[in-house]
C-alpha positions in Angstrom: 18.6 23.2 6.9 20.9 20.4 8.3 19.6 16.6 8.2 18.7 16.3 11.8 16.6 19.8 11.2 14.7 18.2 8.4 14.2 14.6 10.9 13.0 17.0 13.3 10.8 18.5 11.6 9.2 15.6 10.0 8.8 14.2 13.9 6.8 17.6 14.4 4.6 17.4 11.0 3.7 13.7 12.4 1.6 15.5 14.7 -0.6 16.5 11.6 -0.9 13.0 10.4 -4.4 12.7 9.3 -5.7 15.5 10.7 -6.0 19.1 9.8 -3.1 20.8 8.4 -2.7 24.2 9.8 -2.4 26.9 6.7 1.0 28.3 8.0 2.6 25.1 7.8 2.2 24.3 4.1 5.0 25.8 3.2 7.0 23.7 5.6 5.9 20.7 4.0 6.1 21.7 0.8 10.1 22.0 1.5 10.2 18.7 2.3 8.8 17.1 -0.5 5.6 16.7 0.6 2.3 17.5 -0.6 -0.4 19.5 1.3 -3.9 18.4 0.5 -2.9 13.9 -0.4 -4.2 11.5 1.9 -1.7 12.4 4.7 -2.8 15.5 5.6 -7.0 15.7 4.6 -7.3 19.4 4.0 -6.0 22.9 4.9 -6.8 24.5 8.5 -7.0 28.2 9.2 -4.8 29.5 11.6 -3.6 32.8 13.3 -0.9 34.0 11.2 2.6 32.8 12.1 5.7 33.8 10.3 7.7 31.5 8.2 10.2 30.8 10.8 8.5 30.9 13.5 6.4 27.9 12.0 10.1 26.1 11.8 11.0 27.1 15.0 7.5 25.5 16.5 7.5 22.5 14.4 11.1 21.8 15.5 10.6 22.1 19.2 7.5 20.1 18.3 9.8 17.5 17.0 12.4 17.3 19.5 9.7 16.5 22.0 7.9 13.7 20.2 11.9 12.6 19.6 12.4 12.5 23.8 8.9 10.7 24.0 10.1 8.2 21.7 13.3 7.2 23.0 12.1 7.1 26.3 9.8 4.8 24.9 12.7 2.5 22.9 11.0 3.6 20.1 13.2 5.0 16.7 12.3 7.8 14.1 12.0 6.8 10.7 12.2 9.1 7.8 12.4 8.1 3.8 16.0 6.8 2.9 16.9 5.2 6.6 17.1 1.6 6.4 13.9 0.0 7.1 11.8 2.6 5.5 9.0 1.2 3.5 10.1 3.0 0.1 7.7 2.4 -2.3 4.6 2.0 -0.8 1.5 4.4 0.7 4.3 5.3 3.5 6.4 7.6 1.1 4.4 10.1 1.6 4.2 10.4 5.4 6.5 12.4 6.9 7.7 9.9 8.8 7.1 6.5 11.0 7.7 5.9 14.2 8.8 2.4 14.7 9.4 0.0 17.9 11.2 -3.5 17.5 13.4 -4.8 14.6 12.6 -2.1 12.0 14.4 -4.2 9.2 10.9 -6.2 8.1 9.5 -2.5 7.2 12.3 -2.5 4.3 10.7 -5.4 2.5 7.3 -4.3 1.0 7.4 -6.9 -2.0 7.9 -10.2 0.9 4.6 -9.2 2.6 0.9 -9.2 2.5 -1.6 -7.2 4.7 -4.6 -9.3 5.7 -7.4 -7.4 7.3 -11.2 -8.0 7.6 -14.3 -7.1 9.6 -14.0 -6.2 13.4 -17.2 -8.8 14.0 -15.8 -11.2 12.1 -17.6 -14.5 12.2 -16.2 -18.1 12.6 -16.3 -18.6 9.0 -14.1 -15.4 8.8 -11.4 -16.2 11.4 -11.2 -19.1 9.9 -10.3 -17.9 7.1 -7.9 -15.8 8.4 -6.1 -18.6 9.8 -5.5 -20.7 6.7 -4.4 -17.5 4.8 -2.0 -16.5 7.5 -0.9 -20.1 7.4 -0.5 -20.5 3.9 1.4 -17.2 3.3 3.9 -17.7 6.5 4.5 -21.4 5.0 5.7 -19.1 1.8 8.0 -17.2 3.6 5.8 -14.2 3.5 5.7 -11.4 6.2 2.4 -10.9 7.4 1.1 -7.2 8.2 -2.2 -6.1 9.9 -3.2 -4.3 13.1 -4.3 -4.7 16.5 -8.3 -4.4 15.2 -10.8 -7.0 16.9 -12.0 -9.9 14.9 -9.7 -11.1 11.6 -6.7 -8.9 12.3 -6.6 -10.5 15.9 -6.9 -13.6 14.8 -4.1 -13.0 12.0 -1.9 -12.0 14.6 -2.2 -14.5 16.9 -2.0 -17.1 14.1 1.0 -15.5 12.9 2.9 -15.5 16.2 1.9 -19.0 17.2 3.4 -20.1 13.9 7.6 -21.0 14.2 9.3 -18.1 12.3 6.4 -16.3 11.4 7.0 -12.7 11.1 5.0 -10.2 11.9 4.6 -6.1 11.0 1.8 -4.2 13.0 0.3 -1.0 12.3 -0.8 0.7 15.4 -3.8 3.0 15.5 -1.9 4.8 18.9 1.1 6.5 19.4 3.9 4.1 20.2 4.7 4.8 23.6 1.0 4.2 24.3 -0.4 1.4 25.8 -2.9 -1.5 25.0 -5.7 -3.0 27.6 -5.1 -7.0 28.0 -5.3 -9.3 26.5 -3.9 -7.2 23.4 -1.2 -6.1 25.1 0.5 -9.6 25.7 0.0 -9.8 22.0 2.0 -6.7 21.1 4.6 -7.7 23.4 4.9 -11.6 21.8 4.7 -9.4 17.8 7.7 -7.4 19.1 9.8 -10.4 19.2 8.9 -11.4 15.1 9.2 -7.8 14.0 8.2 -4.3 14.6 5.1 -2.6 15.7 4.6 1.0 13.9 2.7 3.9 14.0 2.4 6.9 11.7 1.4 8.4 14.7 3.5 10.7 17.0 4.2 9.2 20.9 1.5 10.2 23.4 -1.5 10.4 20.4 -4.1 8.5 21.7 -6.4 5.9 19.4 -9.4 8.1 18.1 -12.2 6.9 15.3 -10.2 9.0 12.9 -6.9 7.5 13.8 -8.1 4.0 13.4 -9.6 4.6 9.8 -5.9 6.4 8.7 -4.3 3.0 10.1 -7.0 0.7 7.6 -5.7 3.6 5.0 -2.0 2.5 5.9 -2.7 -0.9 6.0 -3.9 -1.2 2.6 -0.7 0.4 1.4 2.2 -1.0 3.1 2.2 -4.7 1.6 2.6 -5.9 -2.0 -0.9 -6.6 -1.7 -3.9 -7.1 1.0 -6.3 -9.6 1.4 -9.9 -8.6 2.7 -11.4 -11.6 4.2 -14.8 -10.0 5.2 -16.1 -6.9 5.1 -19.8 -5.3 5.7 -21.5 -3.4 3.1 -20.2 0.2 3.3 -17.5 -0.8 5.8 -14.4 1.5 6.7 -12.4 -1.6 5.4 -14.2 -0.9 2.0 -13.6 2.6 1.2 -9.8 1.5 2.3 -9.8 -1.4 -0.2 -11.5 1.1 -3.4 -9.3 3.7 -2.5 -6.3 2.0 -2.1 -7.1 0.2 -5.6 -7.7 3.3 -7.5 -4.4 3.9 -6.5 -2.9 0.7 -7.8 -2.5 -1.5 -5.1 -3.3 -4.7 -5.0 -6.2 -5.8 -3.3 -7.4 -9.2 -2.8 -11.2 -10.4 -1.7 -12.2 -13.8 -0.5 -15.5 -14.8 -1.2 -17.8 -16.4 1.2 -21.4 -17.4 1.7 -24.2 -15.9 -0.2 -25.9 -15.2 3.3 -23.8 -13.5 4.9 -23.5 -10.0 6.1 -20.2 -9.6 6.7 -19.2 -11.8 2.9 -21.1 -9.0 1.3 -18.7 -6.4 1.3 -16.1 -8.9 -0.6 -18.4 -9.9 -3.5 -19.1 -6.1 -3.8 -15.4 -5.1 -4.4 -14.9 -8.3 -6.4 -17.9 -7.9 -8.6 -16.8 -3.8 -8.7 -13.1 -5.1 -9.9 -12.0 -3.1 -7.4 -10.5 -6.7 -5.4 -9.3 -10.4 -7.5 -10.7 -12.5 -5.9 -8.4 -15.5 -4.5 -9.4 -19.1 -2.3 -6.0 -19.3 -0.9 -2.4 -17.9 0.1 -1.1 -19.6 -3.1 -3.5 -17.1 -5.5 -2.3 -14.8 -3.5 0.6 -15.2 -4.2 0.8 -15.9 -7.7 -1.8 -12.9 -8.2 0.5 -10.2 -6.4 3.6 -11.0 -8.9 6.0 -11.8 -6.2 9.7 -11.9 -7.7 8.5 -10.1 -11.1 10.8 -9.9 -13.7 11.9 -6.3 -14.4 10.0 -6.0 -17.8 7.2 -6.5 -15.9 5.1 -3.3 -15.7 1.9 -1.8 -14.2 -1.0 -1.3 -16.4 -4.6 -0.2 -15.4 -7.2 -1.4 -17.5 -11.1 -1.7 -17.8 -13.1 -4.2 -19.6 -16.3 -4.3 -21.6 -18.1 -8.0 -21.9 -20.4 -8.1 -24.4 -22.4 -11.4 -24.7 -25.2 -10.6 -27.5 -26.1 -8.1 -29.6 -28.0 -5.7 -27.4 -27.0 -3.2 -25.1 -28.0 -5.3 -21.9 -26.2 -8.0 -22.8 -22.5 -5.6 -21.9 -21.3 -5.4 -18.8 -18.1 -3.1 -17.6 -15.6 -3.7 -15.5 -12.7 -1.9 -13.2 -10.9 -0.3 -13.4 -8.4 -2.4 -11.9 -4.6 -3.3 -12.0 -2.8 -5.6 -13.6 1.0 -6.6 -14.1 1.8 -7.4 -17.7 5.0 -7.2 -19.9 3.1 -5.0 -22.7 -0.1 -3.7 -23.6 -1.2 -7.1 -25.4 -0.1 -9.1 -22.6 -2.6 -6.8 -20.4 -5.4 -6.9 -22.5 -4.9 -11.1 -22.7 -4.5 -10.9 -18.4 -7.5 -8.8 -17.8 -9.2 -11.6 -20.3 -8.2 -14.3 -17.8 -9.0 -12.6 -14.9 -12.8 -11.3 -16.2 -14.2 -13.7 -18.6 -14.5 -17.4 -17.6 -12.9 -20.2 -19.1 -15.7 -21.3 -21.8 -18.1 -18.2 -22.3 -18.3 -17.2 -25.9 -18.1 -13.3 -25.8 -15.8 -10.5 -27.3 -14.3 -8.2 -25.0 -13.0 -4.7 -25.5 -10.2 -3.6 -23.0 -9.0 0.2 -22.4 -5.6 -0.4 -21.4 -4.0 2.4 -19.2 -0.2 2.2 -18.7 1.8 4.4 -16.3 3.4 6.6 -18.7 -0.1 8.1 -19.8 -0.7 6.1 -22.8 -3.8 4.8 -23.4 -4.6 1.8 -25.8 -8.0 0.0 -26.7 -7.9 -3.7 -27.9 -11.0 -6.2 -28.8 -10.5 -9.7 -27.7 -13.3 -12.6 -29.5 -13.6 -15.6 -28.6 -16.5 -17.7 -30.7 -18.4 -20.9 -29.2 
């Protein structure tokens, strides 16, 4: 199979992007790297039987039709290894992105953070939005987030009425498909400070389904993101636990004990699922931007205990951390977990990416 086969064909799986993967088509992905049943394609469809080829055949005249849509729509394929593919991130295992504007911001997952919060957000919320945007475009940092009402909105609009801010926006449509004013002046304006894409094929319309995909994207295609509200069993946080479980980073900004929409944040704090941060600088400091290469990822759960008794312990994460060994892990999931004068001993399970496993006690006496 040439290059441009495989491209095509990846245009033609897009189609599939979290929905139901036909039966007959596994085997196509599974040629291309790609792994039936992950969080790009939900689960297995029954269909009539089709012959191996004939399954190419469709998914390639599939694919050169979404590939016409596109550029008719000045909109460019992306599939892993181009430039301006996002490698490392929740992306690399899509089978492709379709991508409008200056693709080059996509190639630079570790100088951007994702902020996202609830689509009712309230004026403490945006508010918040607006100082993190602020703060984190001040640092040089690419903002990403959609076209959602409430925070994202208000991110992108901050961002773009910011000099040099720049901008990456994950689109819950199909590229060549349009937005209702006033969101589609916005788009337009984004297009200018980077590119708008969509793991969606050209003419897919937005759906319920679609839109929770693109909060599953957006929580993976950053170093980290940064939830500044979210309701109590919001979309936004089964995004943010899932997207943690699988090691990203996800940040949590707490808010007022009475609010609603602040509730959703103290629960993924309090879970260790989200670190909590106050401002783009913990933000940044947090996410490790510019590690060293000795630095590695480690996951790791913590027991407090503060007593003798068994009501006194309290578990944490898991969660993960950066950390240049397993001591150095145990000692940052100290920091982050116990505060700065609480006499307690803490035992942490320390998880590193190789399989290894490692328990250590940390005491610190009155």
């Amino acid at each position: 199979m040439s290059t441009e086969d495989d491209r095509t064909i990846r245009a033609g799986l897009s189609y599939y992007t979290g929905r139901a993967l036909p039966d007959h088509l596994i085997d196509a992905v599974q040629t291309l790297g790609l792994q039936p049943g992950t969080w790009v394609f939900p689960k297995p469809a029954a269909g009539l039987p089709v012959s191996q080829q004939q399954a190419l055949d469709n998914l390639q005249a599939l694919g050169r039709s979404l590939r016409e849509r596109a550029t008719a729509a000045a909109a460019t394929l992306v599939v892993p290894d181009d430039p301006g593919w996002p490698t490392g991130t929740g992306c690399d295992d899509l089978p492709c992105l379709w991508i409008k504007g200056d693709r080059d911001f996509a190639a630079r997952p570790d100088q951007s953070v994702a902020l996202t919060g609830s689509h009712a957000g309230s004026e403490y919320g945006l508010r918040v939005a607006e100082e993190f945007t602020a703060g984190l475009i001040d640092a040089r940092q690419t903002i990403v987030t959609s076209t959602a009402p409430g925070a994202d909105r208000r991110v992108l609009s901050t961002a773009l009425s910011m000099p040099g801010g720049r901008t990456v926006v994950v689109s819950d449509r199909g590229i060549d498909q349009p937005f209702r004013p006033p969101v589609a002046e916005v788009v337009a304006r984004a297009l200018a400070r980077g590119p708008v894409i969509s793991p969606f094929p050209p003419g897919s319309p937005p759906t319920p389904s679609r839109r929770i995909f693109t909060d599953q994207l957006l929580f993976r295609i950053a170093a980290g993101t940064v939830v500044v509200e979210a309701a109590l069993g919001s979309q936004i946080m089964l995004a943010a636990r899932d997207a943690a479980r699988a090691g990203f980073h996800v940040f949590a900004v707490p808010g007022p004990v009475t609010s609603a929409l602040s509730a959703g944040c103290h629960q993924l704090i309090g879970e260790g699922c989200a670190q909590m941060v106050t401002d783009a600088d913990e933000v940044i400091n947090a996410a490790g931007y510019d590690r060293p290469s000795f630095i590695k990822p480690f996951t790791v759960t913590a027991e407090v205990h503060r007593g003798g008794t068994a009501f006194s312990r309290q578990r944490v994460g898991p969660f993960p951390v950066w950390a240049a060994s397993v001591a150095h892990a145990a000692n940052t999931a100290f920091d982050i977990v116990v505060g700065a004068d609480d006499p307690v001993d803490l035992t942490v399970w320390v998880h590193s990416a190789d399989g290894g496993r490692e328990a250590i006690t940390i005491s610190r006496a009155s």
